[in-house]
PASEBA-1860 file (N, C-alpha, C; in nm, 3 decimals):
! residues 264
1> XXXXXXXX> 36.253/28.581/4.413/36.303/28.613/4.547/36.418/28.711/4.532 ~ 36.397/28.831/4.583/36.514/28.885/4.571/36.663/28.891/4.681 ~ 36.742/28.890/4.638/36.897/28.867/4.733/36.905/28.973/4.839 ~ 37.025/28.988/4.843/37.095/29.049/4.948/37.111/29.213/4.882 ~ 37.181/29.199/4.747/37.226/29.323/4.684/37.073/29.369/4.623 ~ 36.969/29.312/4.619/36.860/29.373/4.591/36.820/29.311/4.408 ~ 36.884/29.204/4.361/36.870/29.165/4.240/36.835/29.043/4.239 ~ 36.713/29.013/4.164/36.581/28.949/4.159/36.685/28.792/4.085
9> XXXXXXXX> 36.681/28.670/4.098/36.712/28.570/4.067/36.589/28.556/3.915 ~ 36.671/28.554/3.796/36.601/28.521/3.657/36.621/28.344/3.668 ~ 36.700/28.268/3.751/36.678/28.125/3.763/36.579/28.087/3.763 ~ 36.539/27.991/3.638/36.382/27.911/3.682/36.401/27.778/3.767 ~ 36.216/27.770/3.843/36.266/27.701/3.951/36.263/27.517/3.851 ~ 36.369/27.439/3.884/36.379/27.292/3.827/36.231/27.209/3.823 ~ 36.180/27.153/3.766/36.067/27.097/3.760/36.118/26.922/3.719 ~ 36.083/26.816/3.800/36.110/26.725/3.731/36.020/26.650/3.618
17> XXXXXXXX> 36.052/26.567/3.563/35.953/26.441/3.487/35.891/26.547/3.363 ~ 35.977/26.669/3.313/35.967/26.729/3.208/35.982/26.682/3.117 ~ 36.136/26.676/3.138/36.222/26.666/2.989/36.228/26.491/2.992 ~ 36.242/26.440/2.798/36.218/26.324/2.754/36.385/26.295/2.744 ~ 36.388/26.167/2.776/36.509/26.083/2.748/36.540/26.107/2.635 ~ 36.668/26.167/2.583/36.717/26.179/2.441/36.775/26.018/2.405 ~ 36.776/25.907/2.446/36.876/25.845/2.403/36.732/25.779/2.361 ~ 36.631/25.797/2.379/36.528/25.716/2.321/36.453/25.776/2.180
25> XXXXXXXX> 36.540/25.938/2.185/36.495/25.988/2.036/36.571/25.951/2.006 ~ 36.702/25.937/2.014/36.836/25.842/1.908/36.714/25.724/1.901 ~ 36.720/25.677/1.963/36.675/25.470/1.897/36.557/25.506/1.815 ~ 36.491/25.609/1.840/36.369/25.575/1.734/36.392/25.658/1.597 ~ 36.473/25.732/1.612/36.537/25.776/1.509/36.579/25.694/1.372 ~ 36.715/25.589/1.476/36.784/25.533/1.381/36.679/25.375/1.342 ~ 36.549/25.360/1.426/36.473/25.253/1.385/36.407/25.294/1.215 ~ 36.332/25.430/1.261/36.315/25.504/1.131/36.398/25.503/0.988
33> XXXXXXXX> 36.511/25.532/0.999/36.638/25.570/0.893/36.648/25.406/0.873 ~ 36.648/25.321/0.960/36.681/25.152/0.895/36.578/25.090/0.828 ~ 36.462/25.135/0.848/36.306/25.063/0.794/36.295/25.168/0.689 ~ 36.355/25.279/0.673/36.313/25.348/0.541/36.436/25.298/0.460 ~ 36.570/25.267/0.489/36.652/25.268/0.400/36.635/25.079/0.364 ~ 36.581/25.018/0.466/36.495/24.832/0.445/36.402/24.864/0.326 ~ 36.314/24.955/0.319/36.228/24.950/0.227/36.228/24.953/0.040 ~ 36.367/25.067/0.085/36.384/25.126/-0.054/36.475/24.991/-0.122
41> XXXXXXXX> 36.574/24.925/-0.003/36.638/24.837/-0.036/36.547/24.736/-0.085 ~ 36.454/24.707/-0.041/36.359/24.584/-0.152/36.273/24.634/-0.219 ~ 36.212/24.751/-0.238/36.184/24.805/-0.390/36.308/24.801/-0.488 ~ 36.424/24.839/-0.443/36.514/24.852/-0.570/36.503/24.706/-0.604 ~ 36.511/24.617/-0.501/36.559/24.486/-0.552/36.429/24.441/-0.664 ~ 36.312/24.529/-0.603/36.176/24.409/-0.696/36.203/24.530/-0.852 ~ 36.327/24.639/-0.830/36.298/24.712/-0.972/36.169/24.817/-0.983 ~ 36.177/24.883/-0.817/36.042/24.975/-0.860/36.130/25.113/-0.920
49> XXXXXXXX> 36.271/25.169/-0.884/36.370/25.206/-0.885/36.439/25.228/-1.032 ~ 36.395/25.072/-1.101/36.453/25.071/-1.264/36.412/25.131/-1.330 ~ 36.493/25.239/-1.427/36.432/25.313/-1.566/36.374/25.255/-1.624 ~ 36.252/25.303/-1.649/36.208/25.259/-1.789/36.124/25.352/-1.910 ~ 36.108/25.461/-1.844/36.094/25.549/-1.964/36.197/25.712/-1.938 ~ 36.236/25.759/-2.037/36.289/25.810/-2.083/36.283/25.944/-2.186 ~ 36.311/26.011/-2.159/36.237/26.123/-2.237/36.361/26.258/-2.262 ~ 36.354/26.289/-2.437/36.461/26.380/-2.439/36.398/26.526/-2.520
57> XXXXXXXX> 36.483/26.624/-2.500/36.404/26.714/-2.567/36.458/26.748/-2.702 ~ 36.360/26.774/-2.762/36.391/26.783/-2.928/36.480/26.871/-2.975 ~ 36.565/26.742/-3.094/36.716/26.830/-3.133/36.650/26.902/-3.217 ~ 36.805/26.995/-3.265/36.793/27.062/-3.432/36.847/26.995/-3.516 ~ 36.953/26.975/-3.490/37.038/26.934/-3.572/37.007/26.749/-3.627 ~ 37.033/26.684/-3.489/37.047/26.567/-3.458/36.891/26.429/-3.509 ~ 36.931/26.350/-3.544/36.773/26.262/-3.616/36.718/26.258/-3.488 ~ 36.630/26.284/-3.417/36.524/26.244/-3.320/36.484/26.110/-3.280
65> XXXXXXXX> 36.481/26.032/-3.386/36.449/25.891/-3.360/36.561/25.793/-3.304 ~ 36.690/25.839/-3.381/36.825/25.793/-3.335/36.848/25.841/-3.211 ~ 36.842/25.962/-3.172/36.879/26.020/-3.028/36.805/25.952/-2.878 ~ 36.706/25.916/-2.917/36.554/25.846/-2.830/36.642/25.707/-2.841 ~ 36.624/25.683/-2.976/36.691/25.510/-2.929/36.839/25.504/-2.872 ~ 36.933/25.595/-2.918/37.075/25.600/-2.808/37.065/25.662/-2.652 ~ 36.953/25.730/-2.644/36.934/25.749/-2.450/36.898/25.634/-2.426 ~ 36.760/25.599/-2.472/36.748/25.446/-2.448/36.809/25.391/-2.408
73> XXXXXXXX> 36.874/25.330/-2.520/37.026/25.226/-2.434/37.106/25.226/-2.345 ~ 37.152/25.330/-2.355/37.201/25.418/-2.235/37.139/25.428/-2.112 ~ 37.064/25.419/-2.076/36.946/25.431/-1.922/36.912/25.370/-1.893 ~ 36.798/25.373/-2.012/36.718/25.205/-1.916/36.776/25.099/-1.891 ~ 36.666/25.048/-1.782/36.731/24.933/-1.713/36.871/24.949/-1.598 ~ 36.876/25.081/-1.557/36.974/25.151/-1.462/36.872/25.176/-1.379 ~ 36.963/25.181/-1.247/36.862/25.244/-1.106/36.870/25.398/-1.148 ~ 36.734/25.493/-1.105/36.739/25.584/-1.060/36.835/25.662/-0.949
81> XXXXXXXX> 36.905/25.593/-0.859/37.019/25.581/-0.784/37.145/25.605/-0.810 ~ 37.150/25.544/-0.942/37.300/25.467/-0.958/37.360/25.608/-0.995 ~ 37.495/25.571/-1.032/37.593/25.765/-1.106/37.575/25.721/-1.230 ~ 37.512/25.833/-1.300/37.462/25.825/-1.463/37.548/25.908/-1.511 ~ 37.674/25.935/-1.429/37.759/26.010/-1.524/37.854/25.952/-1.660 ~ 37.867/25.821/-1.639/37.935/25.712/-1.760/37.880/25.714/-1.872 ~ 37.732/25.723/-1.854/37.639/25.719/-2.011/37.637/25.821/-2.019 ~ 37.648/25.955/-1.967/37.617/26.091/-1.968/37.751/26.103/-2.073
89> XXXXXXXX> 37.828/26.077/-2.050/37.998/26.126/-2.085/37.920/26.065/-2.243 ~ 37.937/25.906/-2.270/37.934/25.859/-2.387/37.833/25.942/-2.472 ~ 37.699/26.002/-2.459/37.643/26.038/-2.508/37.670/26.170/-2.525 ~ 37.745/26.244/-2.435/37.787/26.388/-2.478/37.904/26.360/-2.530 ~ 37.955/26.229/-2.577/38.086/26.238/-2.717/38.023/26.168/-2.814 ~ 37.939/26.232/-2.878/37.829/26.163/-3.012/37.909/26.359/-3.078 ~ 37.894/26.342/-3.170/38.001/26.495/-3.227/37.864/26.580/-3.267 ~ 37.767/26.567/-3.269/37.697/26.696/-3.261/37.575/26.728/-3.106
97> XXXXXXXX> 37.674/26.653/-3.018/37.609/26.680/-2.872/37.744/26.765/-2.773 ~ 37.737/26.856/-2.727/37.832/26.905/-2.656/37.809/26.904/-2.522 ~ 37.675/26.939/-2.480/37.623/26.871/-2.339/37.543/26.802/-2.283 ~ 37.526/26.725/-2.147/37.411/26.619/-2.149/37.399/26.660/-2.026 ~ 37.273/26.639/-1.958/37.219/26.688/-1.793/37.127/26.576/-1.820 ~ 37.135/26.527/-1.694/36.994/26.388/-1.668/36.926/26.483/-1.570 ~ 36.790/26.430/-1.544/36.751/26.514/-1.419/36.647/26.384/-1.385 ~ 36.621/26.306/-1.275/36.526/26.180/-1.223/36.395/26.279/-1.168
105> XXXXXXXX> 36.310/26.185/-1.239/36.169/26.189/-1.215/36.160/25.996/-1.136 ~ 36.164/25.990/-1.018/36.152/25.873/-0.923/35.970/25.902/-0.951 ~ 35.924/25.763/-0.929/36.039/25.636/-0.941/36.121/25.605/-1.072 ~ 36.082/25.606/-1.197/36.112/25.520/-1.301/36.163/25.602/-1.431 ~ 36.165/25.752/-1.360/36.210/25.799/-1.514/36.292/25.916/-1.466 ~ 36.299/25.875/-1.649/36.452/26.029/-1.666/36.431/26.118/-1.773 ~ 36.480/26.218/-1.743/36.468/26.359/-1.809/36.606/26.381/-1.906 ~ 36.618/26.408/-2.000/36.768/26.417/-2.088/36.751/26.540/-2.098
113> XXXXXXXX> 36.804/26.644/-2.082/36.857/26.739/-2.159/36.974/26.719/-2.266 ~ 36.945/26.787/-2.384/37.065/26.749/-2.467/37.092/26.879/-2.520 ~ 37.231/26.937/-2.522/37.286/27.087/-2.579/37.380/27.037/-2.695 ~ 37.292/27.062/-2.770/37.399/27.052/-2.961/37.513/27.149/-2.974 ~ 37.557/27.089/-3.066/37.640/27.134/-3.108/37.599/27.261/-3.207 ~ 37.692/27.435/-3.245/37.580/27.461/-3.301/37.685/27.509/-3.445 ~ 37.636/27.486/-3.565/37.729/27.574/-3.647/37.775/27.654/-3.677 ~ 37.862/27.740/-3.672/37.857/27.868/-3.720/37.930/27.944/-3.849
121> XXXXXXXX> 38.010/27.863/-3.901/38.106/27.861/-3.987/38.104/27.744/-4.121 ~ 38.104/27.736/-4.194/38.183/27.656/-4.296/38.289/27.684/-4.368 ~ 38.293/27.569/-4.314/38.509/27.574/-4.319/38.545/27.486/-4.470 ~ 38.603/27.576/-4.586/38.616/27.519/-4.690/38.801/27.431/-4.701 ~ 38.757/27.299/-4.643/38.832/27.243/-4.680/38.853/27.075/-4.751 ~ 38.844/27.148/-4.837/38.834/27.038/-4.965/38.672/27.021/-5.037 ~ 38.581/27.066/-4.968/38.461/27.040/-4.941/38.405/27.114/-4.824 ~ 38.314/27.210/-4.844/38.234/27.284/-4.734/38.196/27.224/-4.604
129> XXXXXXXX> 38.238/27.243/-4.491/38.215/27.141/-4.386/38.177/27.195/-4.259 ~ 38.082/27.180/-4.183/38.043/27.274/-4.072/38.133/27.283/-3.938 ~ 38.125/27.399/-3.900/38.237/27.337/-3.752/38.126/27.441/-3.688 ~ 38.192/27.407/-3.539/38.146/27.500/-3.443/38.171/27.590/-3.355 ~ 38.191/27.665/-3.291/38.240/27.777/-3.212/38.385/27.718/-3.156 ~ 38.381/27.549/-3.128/38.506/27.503/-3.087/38.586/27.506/-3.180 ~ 38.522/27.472/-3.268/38.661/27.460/-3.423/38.669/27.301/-3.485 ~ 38.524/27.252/-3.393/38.497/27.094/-3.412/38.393/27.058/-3.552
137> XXXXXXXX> 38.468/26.976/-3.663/38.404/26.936/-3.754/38.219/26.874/-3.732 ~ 38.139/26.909/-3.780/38.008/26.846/-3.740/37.945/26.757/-3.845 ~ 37.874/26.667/-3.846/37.887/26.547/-3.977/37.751/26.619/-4.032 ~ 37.816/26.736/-4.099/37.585/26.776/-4.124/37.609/26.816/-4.257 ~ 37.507/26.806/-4.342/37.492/26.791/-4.479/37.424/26.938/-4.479 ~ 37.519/27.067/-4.552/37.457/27.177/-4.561/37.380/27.196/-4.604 ~ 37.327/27.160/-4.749/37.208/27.188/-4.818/37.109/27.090/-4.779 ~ 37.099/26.960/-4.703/36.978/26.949/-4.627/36.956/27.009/-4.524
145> XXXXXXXX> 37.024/27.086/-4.437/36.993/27.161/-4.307/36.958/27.289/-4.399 ~ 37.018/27.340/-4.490/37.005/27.495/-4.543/37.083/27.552/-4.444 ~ 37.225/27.536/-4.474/37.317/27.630/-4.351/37.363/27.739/-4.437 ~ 37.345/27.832/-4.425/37.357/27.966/-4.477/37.480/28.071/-4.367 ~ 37.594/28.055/-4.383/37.684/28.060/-4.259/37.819/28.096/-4.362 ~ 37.909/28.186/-4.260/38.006/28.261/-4.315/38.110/28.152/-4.361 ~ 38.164/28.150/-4.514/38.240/28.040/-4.553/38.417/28.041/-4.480 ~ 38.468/28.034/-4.398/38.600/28.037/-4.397/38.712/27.952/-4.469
153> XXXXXXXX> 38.808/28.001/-4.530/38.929/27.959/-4.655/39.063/27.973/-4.545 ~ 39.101/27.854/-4.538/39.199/27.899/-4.507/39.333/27.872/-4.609 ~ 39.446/27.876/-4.594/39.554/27.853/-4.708/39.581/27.724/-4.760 ~ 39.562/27.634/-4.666/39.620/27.476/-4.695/39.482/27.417/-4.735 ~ 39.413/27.355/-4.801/39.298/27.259/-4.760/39.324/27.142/-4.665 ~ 39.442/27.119/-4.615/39.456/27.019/-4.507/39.434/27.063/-4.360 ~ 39.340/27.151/-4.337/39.325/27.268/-4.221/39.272/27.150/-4.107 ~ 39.245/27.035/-4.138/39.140/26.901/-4.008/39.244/26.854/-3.936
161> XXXXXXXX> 39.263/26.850/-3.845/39.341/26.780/-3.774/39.271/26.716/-3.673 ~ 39.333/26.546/-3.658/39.240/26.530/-3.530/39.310/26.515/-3.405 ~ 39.219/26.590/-3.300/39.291/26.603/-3.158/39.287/26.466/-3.069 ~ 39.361/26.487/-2.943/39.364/26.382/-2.859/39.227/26.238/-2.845 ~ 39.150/26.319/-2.868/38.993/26.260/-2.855/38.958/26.196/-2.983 ~ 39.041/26.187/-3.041/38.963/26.122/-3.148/38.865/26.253/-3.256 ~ 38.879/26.362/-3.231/38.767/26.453/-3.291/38.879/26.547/-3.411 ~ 38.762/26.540/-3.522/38.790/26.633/-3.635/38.749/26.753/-3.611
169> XXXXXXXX> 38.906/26.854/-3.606/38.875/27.005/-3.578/38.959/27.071/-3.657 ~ 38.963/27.215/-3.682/39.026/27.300/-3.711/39.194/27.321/-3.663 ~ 39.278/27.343/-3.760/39.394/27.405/-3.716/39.407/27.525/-3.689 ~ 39.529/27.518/-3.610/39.540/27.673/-3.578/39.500/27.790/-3.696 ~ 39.538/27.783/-3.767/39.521/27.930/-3.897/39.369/27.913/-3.919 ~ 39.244/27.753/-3.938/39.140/27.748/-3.921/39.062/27.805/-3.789 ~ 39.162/27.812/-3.643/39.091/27.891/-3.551/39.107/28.022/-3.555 ~ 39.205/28.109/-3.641/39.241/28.223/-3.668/39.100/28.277/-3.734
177> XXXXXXXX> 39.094/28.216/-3.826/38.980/28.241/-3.919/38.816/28.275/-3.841 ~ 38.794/28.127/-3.812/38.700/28.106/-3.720/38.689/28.236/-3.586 ~ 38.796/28.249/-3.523/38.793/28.373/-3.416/38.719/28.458/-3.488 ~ 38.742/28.501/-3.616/38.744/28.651/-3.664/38.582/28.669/-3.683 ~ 38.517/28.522/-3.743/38.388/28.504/-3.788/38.341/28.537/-3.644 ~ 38.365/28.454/-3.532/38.289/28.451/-3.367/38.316/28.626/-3.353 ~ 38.401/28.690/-3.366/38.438/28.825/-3.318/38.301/28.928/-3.416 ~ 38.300/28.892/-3.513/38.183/28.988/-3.570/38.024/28.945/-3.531
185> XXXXXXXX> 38.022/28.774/-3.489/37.870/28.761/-3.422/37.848/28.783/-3.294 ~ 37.991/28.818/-3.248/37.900/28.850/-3.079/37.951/29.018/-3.097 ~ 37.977/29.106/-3.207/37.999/29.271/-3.207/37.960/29.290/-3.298 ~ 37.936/29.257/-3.428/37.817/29.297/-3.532/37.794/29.198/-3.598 ~ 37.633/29.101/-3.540/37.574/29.051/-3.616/37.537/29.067/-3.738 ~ 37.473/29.165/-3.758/37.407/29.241/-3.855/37.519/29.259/-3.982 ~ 37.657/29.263/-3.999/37.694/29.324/-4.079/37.788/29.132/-4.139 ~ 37.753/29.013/-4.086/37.788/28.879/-4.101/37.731/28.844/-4.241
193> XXXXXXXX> 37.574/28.890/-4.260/37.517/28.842/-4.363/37.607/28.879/-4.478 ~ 37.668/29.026/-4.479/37.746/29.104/-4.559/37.901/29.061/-4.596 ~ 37.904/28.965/-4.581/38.053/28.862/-4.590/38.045/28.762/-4.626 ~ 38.135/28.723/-4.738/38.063/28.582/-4.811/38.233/28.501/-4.820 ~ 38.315/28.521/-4.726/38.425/28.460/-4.721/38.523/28.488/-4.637 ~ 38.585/28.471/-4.548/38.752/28.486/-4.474/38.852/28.415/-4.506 ~ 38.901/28.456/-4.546/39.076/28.382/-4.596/39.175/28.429/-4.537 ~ 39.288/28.381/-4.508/39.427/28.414/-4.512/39.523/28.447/-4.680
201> XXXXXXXX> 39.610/28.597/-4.622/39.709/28.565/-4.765/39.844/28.518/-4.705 ~ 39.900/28.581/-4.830/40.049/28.531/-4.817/40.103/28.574/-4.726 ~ 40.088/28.707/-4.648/40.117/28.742/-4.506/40.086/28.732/-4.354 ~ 40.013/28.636/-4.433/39.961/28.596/-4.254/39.778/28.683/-4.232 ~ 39.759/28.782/-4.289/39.660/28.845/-4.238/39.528/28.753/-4.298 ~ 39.411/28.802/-4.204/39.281/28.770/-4.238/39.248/28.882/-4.310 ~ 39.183/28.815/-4.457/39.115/28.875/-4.546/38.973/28.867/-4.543 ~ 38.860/28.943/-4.583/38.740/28.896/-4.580/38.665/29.015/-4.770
209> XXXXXXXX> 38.595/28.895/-4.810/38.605/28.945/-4.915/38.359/28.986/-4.875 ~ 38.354/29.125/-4.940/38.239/29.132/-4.927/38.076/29.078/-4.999 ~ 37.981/29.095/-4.989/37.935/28.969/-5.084/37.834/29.072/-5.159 ~ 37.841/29.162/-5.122/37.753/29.260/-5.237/37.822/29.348/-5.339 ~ 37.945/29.365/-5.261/38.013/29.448/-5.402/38.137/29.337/-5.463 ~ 38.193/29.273/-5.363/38.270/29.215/-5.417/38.420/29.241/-5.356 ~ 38.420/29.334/-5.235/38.548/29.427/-5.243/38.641/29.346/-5.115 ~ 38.752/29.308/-5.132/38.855/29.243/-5.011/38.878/29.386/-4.910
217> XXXXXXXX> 38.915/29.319/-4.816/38.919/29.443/-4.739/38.988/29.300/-4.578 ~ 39.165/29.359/-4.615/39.231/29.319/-4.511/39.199/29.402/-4.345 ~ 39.246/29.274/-4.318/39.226/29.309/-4.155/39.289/29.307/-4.067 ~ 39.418/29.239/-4.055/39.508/29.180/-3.981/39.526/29.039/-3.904 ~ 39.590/29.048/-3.877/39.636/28.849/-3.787/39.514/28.810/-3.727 ~ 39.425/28.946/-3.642/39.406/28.877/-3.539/39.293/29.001/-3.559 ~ 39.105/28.971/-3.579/39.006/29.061/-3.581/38.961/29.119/-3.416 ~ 38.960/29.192/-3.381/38.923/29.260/-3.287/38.749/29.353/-3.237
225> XXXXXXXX> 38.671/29.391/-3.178/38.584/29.426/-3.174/38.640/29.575/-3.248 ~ 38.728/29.668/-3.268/38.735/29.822/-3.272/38.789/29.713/-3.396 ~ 38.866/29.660/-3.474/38.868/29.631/-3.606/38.721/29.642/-3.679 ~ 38.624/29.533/-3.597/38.501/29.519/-3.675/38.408/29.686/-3.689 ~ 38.439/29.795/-3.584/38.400/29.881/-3.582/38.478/29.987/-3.710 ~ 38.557/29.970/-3.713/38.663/30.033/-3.812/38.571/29.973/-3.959 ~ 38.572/29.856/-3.979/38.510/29.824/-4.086/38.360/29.880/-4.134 ~ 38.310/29.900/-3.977/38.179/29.925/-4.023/38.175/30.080/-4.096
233> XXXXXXXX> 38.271/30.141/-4.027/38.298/30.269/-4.093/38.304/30.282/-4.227 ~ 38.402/30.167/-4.253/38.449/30.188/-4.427/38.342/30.172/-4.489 ~ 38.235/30.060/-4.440/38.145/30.028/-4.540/38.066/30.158/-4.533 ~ 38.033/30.239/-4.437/37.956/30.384/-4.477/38.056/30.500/-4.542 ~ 38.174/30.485/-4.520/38.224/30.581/-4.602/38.216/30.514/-4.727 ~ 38.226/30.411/-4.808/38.216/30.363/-4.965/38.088/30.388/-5.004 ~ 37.976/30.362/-4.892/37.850/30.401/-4.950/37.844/30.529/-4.968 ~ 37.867/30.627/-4.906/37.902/30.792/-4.905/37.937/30.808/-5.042
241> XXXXXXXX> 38.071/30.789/-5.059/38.144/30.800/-5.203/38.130/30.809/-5.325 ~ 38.034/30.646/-5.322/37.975/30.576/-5.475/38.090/30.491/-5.497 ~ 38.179/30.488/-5.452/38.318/30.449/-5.558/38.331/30.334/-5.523 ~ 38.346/30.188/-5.589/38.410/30.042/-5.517/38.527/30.024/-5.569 ~ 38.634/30.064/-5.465/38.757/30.006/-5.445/38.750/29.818/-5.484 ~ 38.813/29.800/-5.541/38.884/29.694/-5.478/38.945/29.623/-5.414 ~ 39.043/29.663/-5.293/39.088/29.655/-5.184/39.132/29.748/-5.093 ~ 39.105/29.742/-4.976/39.067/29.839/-4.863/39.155/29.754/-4.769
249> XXXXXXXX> 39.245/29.831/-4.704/39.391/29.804/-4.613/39.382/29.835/-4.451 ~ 39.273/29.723/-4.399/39.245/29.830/-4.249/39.401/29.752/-4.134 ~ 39.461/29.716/-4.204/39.568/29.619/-4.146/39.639/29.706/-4.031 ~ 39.697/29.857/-4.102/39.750/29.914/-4.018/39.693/30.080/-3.961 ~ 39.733/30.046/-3.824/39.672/30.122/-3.756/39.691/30.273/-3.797 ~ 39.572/30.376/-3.808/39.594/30.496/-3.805/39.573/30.546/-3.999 ~ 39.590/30.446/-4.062/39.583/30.434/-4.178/39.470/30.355/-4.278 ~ 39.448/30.430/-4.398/39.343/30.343/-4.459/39.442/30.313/-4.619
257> XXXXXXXX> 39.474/30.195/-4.649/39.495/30.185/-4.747/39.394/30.126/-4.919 ~ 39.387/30.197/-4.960/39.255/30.197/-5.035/39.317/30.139/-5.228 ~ 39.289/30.031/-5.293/39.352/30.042/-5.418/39.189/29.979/-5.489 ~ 39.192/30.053/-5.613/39.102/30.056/-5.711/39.084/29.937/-5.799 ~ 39.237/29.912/-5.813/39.233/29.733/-5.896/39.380/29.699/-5.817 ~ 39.369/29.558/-5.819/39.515/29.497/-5.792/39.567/29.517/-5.855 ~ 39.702/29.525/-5.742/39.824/29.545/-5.819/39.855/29.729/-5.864 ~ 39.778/29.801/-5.808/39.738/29.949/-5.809/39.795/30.036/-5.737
END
């Protein structure tokens, strides 16, 4: 119908016995949400809800059979429901587990993810001993794993200290070390195999001695990505040459200090 000013009314006309009582979708709503949350409540109770199998994925490091029987214990016989973060914690402080993720397969099972611990270093103190990117001792027997991994020396053999947690790790001058090893595997892998030791001397600097010729070749406090690049240099200028120095001085900047025998 159009008005007075000539503009058409977009009002639709009211129709009754359309529209449904909302207060009767509330009640059947919350009848729904109480008979589904009634239901689950007496399955949990008869235990349709309870773990009972369990499933983890295969370590490297870690015995397999031991790991299966410590989730085990750990789970089963827990609701699918419940917070699995308590056994999660205990089992990611076993020292060659660093992370744990559950993931539920309802009704009755669980999924483990398990993230090891990984080696990267052996840390010679007192006895060759694996640590890991943290600087955390790992209980692994090198020559049954075959760990073939850059040896780090540091000055004291008392380099273990244990932290708040109860855990055997590296000291500071052992994370010095350790940095320098992590700094050449994430900027030159390739040139790791070629190093058969890191030490500290009497000045504080990281030393790394080479494993094909034999030749030390300082580095300073603290290895850097343009250090490890600097090195890679030297090793093509010595191949260039023919000549093996015996110690090579990349300590200070701008300079190469080069001696033929100690004490030279």
């Amino acid at each position: 119908m159009a008005s007075r000013n000539g503009i058409t009314s977009a009002r639709r006309p009211f129709r009754r016995g359309r529209r449904k009582p909302r207060g009767l979708k509330v009640i059947v709503l919350l009848l729904a949400t109480v008979a589904t949350g009634y239901a689950a409540y007496k399955l949990e109770v008869r235990g349709y809800f309870t773990i009972r199998h369990v499933s983890v994925n295969r370590p490297v490091y870690m015995n397999p059979a031991q790991l299966d029987s410590l989730c085990s214990q750990l789970f089963i016989g827990r609701s699918t429901f419940s917070d699995l973060s308590e056994p999660g914690r205990r089992l990611a402080g076993q020292p060659l587990i660093r992370k744990v993720r559950c993931y539920r397969r309802y009704p009755d099972r669980l999924r483990v993810q398990v993230t090891e611990r990984e080696p990267v270093a052996l840390a010679n103190a007192g006895e060759l001993t694996a640590v890991d990117a943290e600087g955390c001792v790992l209980p692994l027997k090198v020559r049954e794993h075959s760990l073939s991994l850059p040896i780090i020396t540091p000055a004291s053999a008392s380099a273990l200290i244990t932290d708040e947690s109860g855990r055997l790790r590296l000291d500071k001058e052992g994370c010095r070390l350790l940095q320098a090893v992590l700094t050449f595997k994430a900027t030159a892998p390739d040139l790791l195999p070629g190093i058969s030791e890191f030490t500290v001397d009497e000045n504080g600097k990281i030393r790394l001695v080479t494993l094909e010729d034999g030749v030390t070749v300082v580095m300073g406090r603290w290895v850097e990505e343009r250090d490890v690049q600097y090195y890679r240099w030297m090793l093509g200028e010595i191949a260039r040459r023919g000549d093996r120095p015996a110690l090579v001085d990349l300590s200070f900047e701008g300079q190469i200090i080069v001696k033929n025998k100690y004490g030279g």
